[in-house]
C-alpha positions in Angstrom: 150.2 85.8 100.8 151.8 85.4 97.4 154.0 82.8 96.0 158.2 83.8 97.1 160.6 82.8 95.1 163.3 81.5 98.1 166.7 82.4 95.2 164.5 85.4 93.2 167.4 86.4 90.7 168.4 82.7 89.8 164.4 82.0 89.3 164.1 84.9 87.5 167.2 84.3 85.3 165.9 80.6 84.0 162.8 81.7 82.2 164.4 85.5 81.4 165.2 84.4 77.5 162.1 82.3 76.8 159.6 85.8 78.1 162.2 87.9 76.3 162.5 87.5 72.5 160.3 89.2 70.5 162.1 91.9 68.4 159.9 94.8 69.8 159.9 93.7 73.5 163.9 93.4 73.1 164.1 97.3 71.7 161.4 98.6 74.2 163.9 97.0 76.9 167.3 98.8 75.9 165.2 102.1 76.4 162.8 101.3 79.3 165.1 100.0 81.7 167.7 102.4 81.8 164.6 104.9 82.1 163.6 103.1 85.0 166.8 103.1 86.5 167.4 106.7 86.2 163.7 107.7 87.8 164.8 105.4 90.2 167.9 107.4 91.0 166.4 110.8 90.1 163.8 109.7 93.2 166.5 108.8 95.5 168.2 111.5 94.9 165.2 114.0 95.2 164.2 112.4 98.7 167.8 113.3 99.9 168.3 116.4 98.8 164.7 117.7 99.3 164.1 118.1 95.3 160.4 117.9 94.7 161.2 117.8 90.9 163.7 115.5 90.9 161.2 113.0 92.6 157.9 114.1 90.4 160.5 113.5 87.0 161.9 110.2 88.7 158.3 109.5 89.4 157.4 109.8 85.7 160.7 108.0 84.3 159.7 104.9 86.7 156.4 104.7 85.0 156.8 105.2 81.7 159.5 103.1 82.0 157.7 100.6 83.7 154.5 100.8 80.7 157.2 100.4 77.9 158.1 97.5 79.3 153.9 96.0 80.2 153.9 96.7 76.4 157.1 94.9 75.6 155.8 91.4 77.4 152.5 91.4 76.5 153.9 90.7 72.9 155.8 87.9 73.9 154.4 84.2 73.2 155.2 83.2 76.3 154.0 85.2 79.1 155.9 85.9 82.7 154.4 84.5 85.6 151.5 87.3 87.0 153.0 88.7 89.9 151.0 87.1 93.3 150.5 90.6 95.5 152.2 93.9 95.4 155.3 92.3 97.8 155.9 90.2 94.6 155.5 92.2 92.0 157.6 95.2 93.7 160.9 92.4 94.6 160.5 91.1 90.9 160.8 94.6 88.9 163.7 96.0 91.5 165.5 92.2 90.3 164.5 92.4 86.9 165.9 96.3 86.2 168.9 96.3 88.7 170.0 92.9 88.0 168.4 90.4 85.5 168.0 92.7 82.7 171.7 94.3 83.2 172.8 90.9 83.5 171.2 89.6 80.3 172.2 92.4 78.4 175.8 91.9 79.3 176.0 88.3 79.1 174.9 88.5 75.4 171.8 87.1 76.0 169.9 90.1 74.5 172.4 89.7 71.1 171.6 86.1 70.9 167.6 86.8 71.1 168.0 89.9 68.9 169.9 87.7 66.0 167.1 85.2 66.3 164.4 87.8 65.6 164.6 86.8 61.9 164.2 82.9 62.4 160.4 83.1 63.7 
């Protein structure tokens, strides 16, 4: 079994700006998550109303979505903590796209990093 995080979006939420500040990784995010969110949806959506497309492009959105975003953190100079099993890695990207990121973004955490992009 892999390591749980017992409060997952408060864990998550103390390191989100320290893995989260390169200029690229910041851009990639504004695009990718809302992709993600919207395959998420589109696969929802597709299950309950029978739509074999709307799944296959949900399907597609997720993971491209979900590769912008492997791209984006592997040029940060801090790295996230690897995921411990699929259990973890699944609760982590449902937090990080429905809630942290949103809630980041919002917050003007994403403004703050993005200003600071110049001052490396």
């Amino acid at each position: 079994m892999g390591k749980r995080h017992p409060n997952l979006p408060a864990w998550q939420w103390k390191s989100y700006p320290q893995n989260h500040q390169h200029p690229t990784n910041l851009a990639i995010h504004l695009i990718a998550v809302p992709l993600f969110i919207i395959g998420f949806l589109l696969i929802v959506s597709g299950v309950f109303s029978l739509s074999l497309l709307n799944v296959v492009i949900g399907v597609i959105g997720v993971i491209a979505g979900l590769g912008l975003q492997r791209h984006g953190h592997s040029l940060e100079a801090q790295a996230s903590e690897p995921f411990a099993d699929r259990k973890d890695a699944m609760s982590r990207l449902l937090v990080e796209q429905f809630l942290t990121f949103p809630r980041f973004f919002l917050s003007g955490g994403w403004w703050r990093a993005w200003r600071k992009r110049h001052r490396r």
